[in-house]
C-alpha positions in Angstrom: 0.0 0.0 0.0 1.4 3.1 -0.8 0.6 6.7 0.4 0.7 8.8 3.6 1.0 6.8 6.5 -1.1 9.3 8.5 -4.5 8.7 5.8 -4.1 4.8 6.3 -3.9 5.2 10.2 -6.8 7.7 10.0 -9.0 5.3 7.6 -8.4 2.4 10.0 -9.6 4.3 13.1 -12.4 5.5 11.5 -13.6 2.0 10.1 -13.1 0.7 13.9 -15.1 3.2 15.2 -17.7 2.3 13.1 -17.9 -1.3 12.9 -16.5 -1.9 16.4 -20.0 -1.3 18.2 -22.0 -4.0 16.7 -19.7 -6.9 18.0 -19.1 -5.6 21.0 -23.1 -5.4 21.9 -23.2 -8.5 20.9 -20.8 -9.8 23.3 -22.8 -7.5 25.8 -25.6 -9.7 25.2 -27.6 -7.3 23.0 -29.3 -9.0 20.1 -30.7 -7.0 17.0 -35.1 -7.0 16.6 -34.9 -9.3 13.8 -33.0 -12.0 15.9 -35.0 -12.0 18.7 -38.0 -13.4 16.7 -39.4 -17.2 18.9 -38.9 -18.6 15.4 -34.8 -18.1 15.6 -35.0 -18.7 19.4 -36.5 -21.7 18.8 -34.3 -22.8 16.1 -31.7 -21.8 18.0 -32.6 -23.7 21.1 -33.0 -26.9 19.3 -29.5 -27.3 17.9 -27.3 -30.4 18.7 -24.1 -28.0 19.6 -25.6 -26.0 22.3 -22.9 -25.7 25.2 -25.9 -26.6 28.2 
């Protein structure tokens, strides 16, 4: 990659910023409307690889 070295630092902290949120409130526990449908939850809670 060449350029400035200050642009590629700045372009990297900006895409963190913005797609660093949505993991983390995931790890949180947060889940987004459409996942929280009984339909996933159920799907979900009938899979051979849950960890209970």
């Amino acid at each position: 990659m060449n350029g400035n070295p200050t642009i590629h630092a700045v372009v990297l902290a900006v895409a963190t910023l913005l797609l660093l949120p949505l993991p983390v409130a995931l790890l949180r526990g947060w889940t987004p409307q459409r996942l929280r449908s009984r339909a996933v939850a159920r799907a979900c809670a009938d899979c051979p690889h849950r960890l209970e």
